[in-house]
N, C-alpha and C positions, 0 to 999 in steps of 0.2 A: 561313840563320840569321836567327832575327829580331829584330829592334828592339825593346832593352828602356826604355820611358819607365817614368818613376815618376813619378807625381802626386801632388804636396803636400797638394791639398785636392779637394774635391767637384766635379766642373763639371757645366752642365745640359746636356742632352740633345745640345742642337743639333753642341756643341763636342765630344761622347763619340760621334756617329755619323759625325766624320770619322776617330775613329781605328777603329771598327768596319766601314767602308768598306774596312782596310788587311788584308790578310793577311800583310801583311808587320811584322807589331807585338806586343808582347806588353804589356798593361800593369799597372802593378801601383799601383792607387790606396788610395792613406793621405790621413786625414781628420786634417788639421790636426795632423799627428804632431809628440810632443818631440822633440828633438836624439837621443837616442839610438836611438828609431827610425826617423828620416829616415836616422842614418848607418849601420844597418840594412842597409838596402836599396841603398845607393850604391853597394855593389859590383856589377859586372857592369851597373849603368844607364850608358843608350848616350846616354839625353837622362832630363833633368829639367824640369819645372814647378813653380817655385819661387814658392812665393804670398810666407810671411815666414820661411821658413827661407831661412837664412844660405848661401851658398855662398861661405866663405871657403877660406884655404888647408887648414886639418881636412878640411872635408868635399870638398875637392879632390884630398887626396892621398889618400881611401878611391875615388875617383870615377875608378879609373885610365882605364875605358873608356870615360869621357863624350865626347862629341861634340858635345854644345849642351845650353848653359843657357837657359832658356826664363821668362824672368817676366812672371809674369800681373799687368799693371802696366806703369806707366812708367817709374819709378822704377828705377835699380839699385847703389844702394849698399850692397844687401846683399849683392853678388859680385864678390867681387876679379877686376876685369876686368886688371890687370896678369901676375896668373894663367893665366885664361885665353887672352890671347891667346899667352904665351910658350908655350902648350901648344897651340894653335892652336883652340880650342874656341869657336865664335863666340857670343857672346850677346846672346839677343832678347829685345826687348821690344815690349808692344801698344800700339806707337804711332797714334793717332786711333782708337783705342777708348771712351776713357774721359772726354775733356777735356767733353763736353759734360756725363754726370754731375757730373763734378768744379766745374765752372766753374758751374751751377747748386745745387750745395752749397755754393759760395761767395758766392752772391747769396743763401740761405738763414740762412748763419751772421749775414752783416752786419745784413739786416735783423731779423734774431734780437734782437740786441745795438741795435742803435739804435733799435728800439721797446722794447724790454727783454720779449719774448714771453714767455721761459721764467720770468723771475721773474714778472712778472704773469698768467698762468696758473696756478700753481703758487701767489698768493695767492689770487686767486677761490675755486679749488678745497677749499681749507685754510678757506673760509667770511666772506672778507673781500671786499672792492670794488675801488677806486682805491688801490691800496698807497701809504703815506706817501714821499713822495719821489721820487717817478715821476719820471723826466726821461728825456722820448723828444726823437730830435730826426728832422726832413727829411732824404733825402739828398738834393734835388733843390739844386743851386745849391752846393755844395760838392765839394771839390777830393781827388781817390782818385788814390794812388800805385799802380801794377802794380809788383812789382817782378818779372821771369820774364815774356819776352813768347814764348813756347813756344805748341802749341795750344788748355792752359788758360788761358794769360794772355790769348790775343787773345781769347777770348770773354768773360773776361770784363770787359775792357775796353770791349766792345762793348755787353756787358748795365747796363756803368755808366754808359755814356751814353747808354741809352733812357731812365735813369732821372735823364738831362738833367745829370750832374755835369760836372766840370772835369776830366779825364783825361789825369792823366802818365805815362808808362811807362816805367821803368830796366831797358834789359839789352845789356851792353856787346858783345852776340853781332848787335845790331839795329842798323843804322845810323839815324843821326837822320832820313836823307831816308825811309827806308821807313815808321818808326813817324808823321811827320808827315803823309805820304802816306795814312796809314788814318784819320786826324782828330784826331788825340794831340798830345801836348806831349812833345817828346823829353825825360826828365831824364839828367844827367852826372854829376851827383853826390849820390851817396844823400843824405849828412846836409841838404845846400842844399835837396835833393827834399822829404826828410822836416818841414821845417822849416812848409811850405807845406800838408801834406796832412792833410787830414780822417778821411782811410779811407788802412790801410795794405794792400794785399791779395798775400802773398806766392805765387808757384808760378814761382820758382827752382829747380833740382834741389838736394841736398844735395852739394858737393862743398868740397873743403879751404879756395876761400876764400869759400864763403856761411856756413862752419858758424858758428854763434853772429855773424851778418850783424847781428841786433839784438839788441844787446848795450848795457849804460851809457850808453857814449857815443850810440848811437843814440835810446835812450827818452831821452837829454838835448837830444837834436834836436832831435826830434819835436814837432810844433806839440801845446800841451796838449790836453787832452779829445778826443785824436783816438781812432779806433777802429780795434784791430789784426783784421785776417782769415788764419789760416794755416790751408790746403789742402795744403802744400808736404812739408814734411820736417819734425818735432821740432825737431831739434839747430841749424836755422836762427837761428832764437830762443834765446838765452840765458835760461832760465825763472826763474835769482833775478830780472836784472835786470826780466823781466817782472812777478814778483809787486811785483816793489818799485814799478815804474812802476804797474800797478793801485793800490795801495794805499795809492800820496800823492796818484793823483787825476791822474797829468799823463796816463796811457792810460785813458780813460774807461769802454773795453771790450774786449773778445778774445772772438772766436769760434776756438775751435782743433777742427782734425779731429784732429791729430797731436800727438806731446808727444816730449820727451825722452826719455824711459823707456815702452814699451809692453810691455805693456798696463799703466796708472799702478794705483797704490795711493791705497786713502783718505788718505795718509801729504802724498801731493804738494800742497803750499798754495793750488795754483791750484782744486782741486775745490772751496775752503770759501768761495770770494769769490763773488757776490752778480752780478759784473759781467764775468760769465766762462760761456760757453758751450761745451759739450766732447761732440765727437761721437766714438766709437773705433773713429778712420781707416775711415770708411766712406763717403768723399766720391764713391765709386767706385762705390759698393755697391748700388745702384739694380737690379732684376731686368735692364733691359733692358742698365746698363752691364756687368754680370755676362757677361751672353752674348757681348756683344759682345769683351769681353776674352778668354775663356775661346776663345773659337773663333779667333781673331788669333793667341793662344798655341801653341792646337794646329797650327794650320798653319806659324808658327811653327817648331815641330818637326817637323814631316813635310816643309819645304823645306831643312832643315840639313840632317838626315837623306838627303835626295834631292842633295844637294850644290847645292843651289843657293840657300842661304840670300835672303831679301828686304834687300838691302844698308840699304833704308829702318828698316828693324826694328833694324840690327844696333850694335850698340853698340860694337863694334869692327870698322867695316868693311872694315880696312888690310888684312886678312885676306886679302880676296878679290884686293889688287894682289899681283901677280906679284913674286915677289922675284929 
């Protein structure tokens, strides 16, 4: 019998001739399919490649004969891993695939936003010069919070102080000796953290207690004219409290990959401010971070598949202990 995967979205070449190497696979790839098609196909898949379709409990209970969830990505709060592990269904993800695109889209967004690139381009072009009001500023010699010291946070931690800044890092997963060890300033407490920082740059994962992490009281922390960077997750960010901090001036700017609601609407307030730069979530998206994700994924599934999951990948390793 063979192995049925179904693929969410496109992959390149390299990552489609490990599963054409398999005779033991059948697959059946859908291009960025709606929910009614993804749940389609669920039945009878033995594994899936979940780029942003959902694998919650719905599409789990069509999913009778899943055997591995597989996200192309790092991230996995789009799959009820509570689910899955009571079902025994292990879920992977590409981890050290992506952190260097990511963590480079994040040195892009920041200094996006503190030269002010996109709106000063976009006056040139429109037939004007030096736009009224311009206010760029240095990052050398000022102070960038990480908050998420994962393998996007450590680089870019790393890329912030080539760029000679003051570099603290919040994540209660790190102990202070390791993170002062790498040449950091350990922080302990957000708001005290935030209080001090020039640059905020989030890649925390989304879980129950980062959701809405900066929120009010946080942009009330927050040293004024400082500049926000989220790589991480949407829902991290509380987005009123954000337009509100943009728009009295105390958050001077936000480069965001991610948002609340994807893919936004002209509807969302943050598209019409001036002081706000928005990529849609493609921090990842780079040709070579593609490949790199897409082939991690497929192997991914052909070691679940082969019973012998990569415990590093596995998002629920408990799995593998013996009960």
């Amino acid at each position: 019998m063979k192995h049925r995967i179904v693929l969410g979205r496109d992959i390149p070449p390299a990552a489609m001739a490990l599963l054409d190497a398999r005779r033991d696979v059948e697959v059946v790839q859908l291009l960025y399919p709606p929910k009614a098609e993804w749940h389609a196909h669920l039945p009878g898949a033995h594994a899936v490649l979940a780029w942003t379709q959902l694998m919650h409990r719905e599409a789990l209970d069509i999913a009778q004969d899943l055997k591995v969830v597989s996200r192309m990505g790092v991230g996995f709060d789009t799959v009820d891993i509570p689910a899955c592990t009571a079902r025994g269904i292990p879920v992977m993800v590409a981890n050290g695939s992506n952190d260097l695109s990511v963590a480079e889209h994040a040195m892009m967004l920041l200094l996006a936003i503190a030269r002010q690139a996109v709106d000063v381009d976009r006056h040139v072009k429109e037939g004007g010069w030096v736009p009224p009001g311009m206010s760029m500023v240095d990052l050398a010699g000022r102070t960038a919070l990480v908050v998420g010291y994962g393998r996007i946070g450590v680089r870019v931690a790393r890329y912030l102080a080539a760029f000679h800044m003051k570099v603290m890092v919040l994540d209660p997963f790190y102990s202070p000796h390791r993170i002062a060890s790498d040449g950091f300033i350990a922080a302990r407490d957000l708001h005290a953290a935030l209080a001090q920082a020039d640059v905020v740059t989030l890649h925390c994962p989304l879980r129950p207690d980062t959701r809405h992490l900066m929120d009010e009281a946080a942009f009330a922390a927050l040293k004024p004219g400082a500049l926000l960077v989220n790589t991480a997750r949407g829902p991290i960010v509380k987005e009123s409290a954000l337009v509100a901090a943009l728009q009295s001036g105390r958050l001077a700017g936000a480069g965001l990959d991610v948002l609340e609601v994807e893919p936004s609407t002209a509807a969302n307030p943050l598209l019409a401010l001036p002081n706000v730069v928005v990529s849609p979530h493609t921090a990842a998206s780079t040709a070579e971070g593609i490949e790199r994700m897409a082939c991690t994924t497929i192997q991914n599934i052909l070691d679940a598949l082969d019973g012998r999951p990569d415990p590093s990948m596995m998002v629920n390793p408990e799995l593998l202990t013996p009960r």
